[in-house]
Gaussian input, Z-matrix of N, CA and C with variables (Angstrom, degrees):
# hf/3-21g

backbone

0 1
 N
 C     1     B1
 C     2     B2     1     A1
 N     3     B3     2     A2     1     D1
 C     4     B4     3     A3     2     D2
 C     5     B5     4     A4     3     D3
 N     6     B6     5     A5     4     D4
 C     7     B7     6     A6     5     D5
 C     8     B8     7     A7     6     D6
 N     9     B9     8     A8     7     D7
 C    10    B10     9     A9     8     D8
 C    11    B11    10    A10     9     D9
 N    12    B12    11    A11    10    D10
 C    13    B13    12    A12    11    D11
 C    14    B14    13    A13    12    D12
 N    15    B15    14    A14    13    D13
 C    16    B16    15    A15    14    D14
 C    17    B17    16    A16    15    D15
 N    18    B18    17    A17    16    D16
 C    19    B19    18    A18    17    D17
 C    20    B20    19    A19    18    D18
 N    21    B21    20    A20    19    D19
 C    22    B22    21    A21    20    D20
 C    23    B23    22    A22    21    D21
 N    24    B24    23    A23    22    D22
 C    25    B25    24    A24    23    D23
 C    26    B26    25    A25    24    D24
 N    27    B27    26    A26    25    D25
 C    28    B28    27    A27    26    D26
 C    29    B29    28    A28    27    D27
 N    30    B30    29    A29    28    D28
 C    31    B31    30    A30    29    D29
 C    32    B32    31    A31    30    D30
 N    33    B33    32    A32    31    D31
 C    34    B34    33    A33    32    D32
 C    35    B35    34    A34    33    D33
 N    36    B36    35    A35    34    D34
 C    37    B37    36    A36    35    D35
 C    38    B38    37    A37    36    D36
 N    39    B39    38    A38    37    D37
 C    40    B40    39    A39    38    D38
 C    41    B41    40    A40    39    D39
 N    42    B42    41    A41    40    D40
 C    43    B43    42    A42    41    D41
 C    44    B44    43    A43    42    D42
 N    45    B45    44    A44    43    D43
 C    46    B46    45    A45    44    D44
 C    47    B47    46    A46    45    D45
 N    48    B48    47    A47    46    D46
 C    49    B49    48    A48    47    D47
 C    50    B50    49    A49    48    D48
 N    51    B51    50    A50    49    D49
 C    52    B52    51    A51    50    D50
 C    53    B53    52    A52    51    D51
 N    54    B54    53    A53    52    D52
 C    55    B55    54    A54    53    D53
 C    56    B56    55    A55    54    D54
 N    57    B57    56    A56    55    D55
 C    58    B58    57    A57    56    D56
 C    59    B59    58    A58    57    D57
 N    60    B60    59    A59    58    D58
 C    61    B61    60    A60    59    D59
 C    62    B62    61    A61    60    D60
 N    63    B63    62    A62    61    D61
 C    64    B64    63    A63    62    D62
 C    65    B65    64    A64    63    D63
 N    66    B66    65    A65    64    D64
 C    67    B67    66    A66    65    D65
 C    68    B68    67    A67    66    D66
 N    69    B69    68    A68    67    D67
 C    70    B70    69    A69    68    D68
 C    71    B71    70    A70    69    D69
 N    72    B72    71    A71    70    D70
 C    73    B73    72    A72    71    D71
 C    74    B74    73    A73    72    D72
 N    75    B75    74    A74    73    D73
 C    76    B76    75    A75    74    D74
 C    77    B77    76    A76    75    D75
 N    78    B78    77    A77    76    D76
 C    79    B79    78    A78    77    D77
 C    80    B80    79    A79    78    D78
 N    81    B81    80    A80    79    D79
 C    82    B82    81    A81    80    D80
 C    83    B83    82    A82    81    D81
 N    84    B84    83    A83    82    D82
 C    85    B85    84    A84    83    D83
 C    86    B86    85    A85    84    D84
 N    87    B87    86    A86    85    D85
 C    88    B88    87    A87    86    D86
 C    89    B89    88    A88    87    D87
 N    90    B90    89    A89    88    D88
 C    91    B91    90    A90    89    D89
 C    92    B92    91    A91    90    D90
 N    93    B93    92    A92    91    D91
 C    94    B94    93    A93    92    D92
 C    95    B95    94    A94    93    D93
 N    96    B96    95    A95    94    D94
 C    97    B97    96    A96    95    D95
 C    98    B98    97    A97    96    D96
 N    99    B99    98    A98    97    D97
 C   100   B100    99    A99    98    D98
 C   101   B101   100   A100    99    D99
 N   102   B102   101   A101   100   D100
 C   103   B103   102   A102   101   D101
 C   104   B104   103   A103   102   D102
 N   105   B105   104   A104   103   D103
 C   106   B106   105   A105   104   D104
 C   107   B107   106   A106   105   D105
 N   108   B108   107   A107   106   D106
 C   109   B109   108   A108   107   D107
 C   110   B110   109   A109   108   D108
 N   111   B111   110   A110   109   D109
 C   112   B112   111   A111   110   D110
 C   113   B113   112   A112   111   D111
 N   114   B114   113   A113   112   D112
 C   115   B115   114   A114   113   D113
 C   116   B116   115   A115   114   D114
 N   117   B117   116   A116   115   D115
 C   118   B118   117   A117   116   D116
 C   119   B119   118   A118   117   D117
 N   120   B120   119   A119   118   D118
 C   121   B121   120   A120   119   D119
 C   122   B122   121   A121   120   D120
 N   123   B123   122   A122   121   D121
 C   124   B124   123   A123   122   D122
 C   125   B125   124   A124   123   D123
 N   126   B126   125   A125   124   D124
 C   127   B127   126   A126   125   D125
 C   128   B128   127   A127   126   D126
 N   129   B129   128   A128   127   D127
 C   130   B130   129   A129   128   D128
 C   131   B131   130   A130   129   D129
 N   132   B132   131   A131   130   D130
 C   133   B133   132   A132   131   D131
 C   134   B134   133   A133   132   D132
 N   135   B135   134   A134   133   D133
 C   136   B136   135   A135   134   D134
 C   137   B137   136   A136   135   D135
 N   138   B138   137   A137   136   D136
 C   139   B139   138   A138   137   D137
 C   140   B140   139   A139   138   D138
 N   141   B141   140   A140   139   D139
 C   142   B142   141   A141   140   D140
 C   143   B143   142   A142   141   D141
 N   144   B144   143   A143   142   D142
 C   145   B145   144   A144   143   D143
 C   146   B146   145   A145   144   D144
 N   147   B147   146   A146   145   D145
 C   148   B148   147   A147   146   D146
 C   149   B149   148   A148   147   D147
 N   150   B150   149   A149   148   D148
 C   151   B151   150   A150   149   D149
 C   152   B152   151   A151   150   D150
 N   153   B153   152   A152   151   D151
 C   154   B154   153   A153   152   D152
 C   155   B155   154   A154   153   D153
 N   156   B156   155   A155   154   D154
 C   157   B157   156   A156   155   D155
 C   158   B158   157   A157   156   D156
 N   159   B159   158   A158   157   D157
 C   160   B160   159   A159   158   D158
 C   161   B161   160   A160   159   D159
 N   162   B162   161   A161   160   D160
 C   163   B163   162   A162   161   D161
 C   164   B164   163   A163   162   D162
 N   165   B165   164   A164   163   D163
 C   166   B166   165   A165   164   D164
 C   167   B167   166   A166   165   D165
 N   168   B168   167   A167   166   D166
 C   169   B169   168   A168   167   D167
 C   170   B170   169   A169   168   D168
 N   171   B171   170   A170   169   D169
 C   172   B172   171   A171   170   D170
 C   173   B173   172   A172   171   D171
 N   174   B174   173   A173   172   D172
 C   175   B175   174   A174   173   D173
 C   176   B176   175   A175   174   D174
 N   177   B177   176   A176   175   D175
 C   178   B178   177   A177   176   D176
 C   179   B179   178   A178   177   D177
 N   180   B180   179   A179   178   D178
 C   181   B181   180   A180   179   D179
 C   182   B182   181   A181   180   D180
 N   183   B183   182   A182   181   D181
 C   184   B184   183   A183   182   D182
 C   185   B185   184   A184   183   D183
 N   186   B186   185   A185   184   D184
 C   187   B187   186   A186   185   D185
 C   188   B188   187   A187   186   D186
 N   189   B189   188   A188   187   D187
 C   190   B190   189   A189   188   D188
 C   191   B191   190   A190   189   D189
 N   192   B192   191   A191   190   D190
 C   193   B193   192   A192   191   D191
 C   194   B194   193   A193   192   D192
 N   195   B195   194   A194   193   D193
 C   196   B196   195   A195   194   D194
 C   197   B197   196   A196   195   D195
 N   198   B198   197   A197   196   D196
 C   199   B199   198   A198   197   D197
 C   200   B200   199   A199   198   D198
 N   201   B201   200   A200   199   D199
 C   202   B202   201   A201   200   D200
 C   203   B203   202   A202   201   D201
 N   204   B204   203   A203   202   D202
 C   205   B205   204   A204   203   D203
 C   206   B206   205   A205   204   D204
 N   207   B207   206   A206   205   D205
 C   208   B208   207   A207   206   D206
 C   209   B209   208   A208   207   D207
 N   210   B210   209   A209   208   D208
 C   211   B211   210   A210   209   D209
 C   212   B212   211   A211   210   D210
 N   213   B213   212   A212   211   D211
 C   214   B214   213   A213   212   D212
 C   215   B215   214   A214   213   D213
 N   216   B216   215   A215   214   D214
 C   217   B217   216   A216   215   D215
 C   218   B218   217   A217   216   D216
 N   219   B219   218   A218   217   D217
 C   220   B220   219   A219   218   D218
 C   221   B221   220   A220   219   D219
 N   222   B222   221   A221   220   D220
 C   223   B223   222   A222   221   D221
 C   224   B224   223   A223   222   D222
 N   225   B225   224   A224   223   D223
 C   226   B226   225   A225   224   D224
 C   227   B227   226   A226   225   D225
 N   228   B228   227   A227   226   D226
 C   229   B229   228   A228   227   D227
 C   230   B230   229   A229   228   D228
 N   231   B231   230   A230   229   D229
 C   232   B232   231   A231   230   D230
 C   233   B233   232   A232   231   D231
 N   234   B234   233   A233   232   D232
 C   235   B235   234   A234   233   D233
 C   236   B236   235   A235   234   D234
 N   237   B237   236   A236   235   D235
 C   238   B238   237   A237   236   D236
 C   239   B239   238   A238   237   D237
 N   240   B240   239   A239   238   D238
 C   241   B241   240   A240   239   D239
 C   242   B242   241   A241   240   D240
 N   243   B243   242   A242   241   D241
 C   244   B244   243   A243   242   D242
 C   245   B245   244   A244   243   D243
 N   246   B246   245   A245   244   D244
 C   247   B247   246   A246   245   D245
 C   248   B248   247   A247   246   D246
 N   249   B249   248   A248   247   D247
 C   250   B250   249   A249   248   D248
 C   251   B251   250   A250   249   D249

   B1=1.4291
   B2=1.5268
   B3=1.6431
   B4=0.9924
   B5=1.6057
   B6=1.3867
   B7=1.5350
   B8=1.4598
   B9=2.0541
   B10=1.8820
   B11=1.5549
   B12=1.9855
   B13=1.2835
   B14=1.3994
   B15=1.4340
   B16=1.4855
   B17=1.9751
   B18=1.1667
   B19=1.6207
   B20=1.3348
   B21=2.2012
   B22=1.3737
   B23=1.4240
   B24=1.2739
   B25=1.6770
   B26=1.8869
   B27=1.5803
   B28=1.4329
   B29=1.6071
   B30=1.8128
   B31=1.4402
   B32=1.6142
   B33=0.7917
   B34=1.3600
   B35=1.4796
   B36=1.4193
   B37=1.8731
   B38=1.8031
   B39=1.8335
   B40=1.5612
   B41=1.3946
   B42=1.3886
   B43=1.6844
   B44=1.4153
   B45=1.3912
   B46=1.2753
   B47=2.0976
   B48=1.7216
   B49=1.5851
   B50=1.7769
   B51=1.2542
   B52=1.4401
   B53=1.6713
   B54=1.2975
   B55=1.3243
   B56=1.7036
   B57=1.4089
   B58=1.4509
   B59=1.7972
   B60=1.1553
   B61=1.8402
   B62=1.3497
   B63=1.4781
   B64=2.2130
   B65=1.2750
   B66=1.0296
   B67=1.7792
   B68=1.3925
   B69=1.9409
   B70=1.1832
   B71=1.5629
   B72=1.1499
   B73=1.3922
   B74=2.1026
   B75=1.5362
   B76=1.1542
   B77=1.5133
   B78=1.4193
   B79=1.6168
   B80=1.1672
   B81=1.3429
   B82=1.7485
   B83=1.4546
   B84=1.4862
   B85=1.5980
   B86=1.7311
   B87=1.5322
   B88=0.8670
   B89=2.3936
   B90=1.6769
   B91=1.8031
   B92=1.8111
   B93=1.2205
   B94=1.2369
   B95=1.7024
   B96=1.4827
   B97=1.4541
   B98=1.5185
   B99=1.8730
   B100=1.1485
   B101=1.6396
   B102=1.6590
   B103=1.4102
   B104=1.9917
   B105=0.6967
   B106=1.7769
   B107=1.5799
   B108=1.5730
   B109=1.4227
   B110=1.3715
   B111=1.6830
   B112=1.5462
   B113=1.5145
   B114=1.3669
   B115=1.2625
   B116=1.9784
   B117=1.3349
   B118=1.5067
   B119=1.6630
   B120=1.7551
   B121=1.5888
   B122=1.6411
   B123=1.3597
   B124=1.2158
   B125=1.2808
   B126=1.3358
   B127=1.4705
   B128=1.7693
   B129=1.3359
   B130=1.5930
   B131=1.5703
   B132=1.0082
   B133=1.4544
   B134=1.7922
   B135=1.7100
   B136=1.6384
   B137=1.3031
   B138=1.4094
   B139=1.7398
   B140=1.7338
   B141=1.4565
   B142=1.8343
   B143=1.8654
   B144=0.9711
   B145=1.7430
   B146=1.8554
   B147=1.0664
   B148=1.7513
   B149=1.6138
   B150=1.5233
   B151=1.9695
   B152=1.4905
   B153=1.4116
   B154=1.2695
   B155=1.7240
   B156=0.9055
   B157=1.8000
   B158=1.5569
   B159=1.7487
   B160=1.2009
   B161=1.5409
   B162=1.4090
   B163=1.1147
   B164=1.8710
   B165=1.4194
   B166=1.3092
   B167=1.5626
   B168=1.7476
   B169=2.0849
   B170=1.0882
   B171=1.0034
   B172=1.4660
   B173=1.6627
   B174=1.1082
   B175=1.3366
   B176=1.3618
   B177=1.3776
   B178=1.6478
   B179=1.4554
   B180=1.8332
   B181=1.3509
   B182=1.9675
   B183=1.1819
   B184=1.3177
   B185=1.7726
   B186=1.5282
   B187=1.3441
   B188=1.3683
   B189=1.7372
   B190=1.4429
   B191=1.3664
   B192=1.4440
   B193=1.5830
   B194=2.0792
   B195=1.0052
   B196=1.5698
   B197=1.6158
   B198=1.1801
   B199=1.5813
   B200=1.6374
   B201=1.5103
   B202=1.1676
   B203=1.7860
   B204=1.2568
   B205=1.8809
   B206=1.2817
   B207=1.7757
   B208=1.4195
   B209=1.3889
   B210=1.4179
   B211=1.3972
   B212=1.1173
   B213=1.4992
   B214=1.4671
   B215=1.9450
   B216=1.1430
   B217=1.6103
   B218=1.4075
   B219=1.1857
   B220=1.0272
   B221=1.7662
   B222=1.2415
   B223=1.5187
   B224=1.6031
   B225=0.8855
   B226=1.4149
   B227=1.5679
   B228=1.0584
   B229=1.8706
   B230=1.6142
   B231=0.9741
   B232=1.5109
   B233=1.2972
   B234=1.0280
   B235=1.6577
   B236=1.3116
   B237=2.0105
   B238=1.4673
   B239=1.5196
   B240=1.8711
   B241=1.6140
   B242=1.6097
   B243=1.4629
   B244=1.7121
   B245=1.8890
   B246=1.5370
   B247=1.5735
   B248=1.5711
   B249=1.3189
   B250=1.7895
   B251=1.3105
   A1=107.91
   A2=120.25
   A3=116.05
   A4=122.35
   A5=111.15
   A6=117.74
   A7=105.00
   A8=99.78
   A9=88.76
   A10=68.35
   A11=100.44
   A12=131.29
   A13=103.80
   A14=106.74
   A15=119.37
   A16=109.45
   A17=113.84
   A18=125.63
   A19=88.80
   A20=95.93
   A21=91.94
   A22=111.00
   A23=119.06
   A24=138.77
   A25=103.25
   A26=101.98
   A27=105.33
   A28=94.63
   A29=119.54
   A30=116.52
   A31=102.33
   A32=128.13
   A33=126.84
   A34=95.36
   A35=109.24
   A36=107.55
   A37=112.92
   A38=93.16
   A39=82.55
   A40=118.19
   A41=118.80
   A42=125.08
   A43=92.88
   A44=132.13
   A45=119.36
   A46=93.59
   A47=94.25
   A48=84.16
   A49=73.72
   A50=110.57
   A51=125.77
   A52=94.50
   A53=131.35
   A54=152.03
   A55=115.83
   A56=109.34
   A57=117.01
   A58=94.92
   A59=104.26
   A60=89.91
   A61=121.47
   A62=105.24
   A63=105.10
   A64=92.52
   A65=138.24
   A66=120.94
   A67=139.74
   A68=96.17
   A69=109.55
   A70=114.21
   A71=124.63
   A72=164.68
   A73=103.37
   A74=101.45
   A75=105.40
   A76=121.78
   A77=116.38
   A78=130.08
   A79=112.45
   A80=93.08
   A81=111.83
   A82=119.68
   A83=110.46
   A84=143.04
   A85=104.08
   A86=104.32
   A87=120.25
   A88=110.83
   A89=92.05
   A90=82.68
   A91=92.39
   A92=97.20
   A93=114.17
   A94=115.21
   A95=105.47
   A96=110.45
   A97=136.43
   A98=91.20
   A99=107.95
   A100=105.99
   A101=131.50
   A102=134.49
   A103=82.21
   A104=133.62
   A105=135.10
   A106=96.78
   A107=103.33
   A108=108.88
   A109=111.82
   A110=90.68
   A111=109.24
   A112=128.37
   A113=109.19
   A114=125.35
   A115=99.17
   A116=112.01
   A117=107.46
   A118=141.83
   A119=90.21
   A120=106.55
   A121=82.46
   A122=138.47
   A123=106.51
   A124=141.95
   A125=112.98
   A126=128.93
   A127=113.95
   A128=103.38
   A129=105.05
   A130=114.90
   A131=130.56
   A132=134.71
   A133=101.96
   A134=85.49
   A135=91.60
   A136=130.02
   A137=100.21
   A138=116.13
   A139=106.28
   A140=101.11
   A141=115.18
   A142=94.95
   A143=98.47
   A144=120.93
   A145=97.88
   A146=96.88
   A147=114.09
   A148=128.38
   A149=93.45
   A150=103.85
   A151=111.96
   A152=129.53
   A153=156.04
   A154=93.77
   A155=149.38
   A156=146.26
   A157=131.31
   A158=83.44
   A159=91.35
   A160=120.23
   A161=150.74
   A162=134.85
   A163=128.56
   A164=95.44
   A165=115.52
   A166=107.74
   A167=113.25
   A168=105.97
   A169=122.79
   A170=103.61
   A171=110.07
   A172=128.56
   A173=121.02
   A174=92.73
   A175=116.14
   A176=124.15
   A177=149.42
   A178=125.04
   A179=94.15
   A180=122.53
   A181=110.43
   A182=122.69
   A183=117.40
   A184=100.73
   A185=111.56
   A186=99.51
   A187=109.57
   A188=113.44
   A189=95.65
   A190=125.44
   A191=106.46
   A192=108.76
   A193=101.19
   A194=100.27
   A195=111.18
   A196=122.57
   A197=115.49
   A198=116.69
   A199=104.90
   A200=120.48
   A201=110.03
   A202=115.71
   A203=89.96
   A204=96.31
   A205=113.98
   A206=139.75
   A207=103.85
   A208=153.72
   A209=117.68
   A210=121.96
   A211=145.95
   A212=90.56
   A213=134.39
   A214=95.04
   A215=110.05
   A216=132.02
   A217=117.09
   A218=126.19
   A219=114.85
   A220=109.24
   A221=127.47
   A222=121.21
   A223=111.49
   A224=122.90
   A225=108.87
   A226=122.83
   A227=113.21
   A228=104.18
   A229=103.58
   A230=118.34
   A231=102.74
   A232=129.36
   A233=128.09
   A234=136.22
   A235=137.55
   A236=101.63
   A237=111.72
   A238=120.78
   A239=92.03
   A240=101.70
   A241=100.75
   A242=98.77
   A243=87.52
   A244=83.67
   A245=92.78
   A246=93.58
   A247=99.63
   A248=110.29
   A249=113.24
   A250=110.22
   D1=126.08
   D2=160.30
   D3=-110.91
   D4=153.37
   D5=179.30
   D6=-131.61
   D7=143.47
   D8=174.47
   D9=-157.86
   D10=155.89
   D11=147.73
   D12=-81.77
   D13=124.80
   D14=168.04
   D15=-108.93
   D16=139.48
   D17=173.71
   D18=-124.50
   D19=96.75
   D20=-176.80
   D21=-86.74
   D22=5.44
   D23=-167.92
   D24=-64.53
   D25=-53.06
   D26=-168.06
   D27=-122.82
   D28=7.90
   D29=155.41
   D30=79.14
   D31=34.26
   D32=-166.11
   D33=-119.30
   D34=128.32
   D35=154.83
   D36=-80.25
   D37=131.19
   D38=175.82
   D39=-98.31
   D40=-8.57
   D41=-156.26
   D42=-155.05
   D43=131.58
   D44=156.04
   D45=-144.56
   D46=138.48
   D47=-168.60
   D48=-144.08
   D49=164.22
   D50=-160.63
   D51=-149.12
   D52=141.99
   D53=152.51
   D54=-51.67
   D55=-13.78
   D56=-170.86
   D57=-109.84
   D58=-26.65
   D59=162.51
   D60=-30.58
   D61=114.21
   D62=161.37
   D63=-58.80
   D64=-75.79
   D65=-165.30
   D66=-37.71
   D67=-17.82
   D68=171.72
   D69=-85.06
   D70=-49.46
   D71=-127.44
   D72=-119.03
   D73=-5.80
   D74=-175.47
   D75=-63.73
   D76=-0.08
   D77=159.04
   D78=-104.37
   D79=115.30
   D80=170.93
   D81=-28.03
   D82=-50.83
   D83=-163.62
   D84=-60.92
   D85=-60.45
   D86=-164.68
   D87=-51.62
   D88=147.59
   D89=-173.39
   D90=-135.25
   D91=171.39
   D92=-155.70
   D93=-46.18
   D94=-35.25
   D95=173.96
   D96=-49.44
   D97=-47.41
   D98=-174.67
   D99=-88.64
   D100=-11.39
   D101=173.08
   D102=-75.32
   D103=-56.91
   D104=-154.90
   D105=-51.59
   D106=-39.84
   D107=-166.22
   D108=-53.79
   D109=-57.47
   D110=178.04
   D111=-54.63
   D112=-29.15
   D113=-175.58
   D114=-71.74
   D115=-56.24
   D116=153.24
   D117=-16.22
   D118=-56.06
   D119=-163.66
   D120=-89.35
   D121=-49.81
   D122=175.47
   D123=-60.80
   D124=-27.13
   D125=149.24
   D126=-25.16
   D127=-83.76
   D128=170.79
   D129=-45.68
   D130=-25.83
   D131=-170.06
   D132=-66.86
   D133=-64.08
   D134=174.98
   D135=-48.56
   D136=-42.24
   D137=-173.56
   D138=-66.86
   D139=-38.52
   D140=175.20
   D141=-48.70
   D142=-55.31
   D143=-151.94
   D144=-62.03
   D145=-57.82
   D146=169.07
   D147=-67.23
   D148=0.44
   D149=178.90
   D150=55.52
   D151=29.19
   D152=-167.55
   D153=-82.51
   D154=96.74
   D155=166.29
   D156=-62.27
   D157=-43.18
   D158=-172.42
   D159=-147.83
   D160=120.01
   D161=177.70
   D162=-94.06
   D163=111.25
   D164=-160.03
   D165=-60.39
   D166=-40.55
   D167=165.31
   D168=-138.66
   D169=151.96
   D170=-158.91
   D171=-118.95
   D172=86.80
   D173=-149.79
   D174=-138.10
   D175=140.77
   D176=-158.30
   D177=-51.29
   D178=-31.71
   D179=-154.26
   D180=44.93
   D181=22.26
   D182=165.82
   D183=113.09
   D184=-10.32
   D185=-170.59
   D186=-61.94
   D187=156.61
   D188=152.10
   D189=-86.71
   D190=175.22
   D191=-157.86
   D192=-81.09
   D193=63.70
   D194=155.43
   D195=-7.19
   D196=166.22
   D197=154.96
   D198=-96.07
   D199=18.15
   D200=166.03
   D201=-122.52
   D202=-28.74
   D203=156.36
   D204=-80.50
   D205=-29.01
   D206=125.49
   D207=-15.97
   D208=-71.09
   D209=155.47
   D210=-11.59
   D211=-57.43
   D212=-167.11
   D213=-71.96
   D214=-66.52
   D215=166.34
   D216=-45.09
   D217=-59.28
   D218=-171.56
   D219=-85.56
   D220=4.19
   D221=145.79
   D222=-83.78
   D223=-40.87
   D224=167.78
   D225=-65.71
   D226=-30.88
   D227=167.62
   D228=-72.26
   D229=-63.38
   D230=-178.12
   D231=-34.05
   D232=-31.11
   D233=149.39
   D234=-65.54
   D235=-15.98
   D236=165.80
   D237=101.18
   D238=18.15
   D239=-161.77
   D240=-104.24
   D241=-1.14
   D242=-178.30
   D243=-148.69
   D244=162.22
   D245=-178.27
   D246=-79.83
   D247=153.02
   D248=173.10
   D249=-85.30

């Protein structure tokens, strides 16, 4: 799973974090759901960090909605970035 803040205004990527990160992924234990999760909560972190409020699209690229694009979702609604 990949995730990025895009500023498609001046085209710039601001955040891009991937589920296949070693930094993410640096526990053995850890499985794809709970890296997706994380990949989420850092998302909001960045967007916190960047004064970012709200994200205007959102989008799947065609996946289906997984138990890891779940994950992924339900850390971002909890912060208010996607409707629940």
């Amino acid at each position: 799973m990949y995730a990025m803040l895009v500023d498609d205004v001046n085209k710039k990527c601001l955040y891009y974090r991937s589920t296949l990160q070693k930094s993410l992924r640096s526990d053995p234990d850890i499985g794809t759901v709970e890296a997706a999760k994380g990949v989420g909560e850092e998302l909001v972190k960045a967007a916190m960090n960047l004064s970012i409020d709200e994200i205007t699209s959102y989008d799947r690229n065609g996946c289906v909605r997984g138990e890891r694009v779940k994950a992924f979702e339900i850390a971002l609604s909890q912060h208010g970035f996607l409707p629940r």
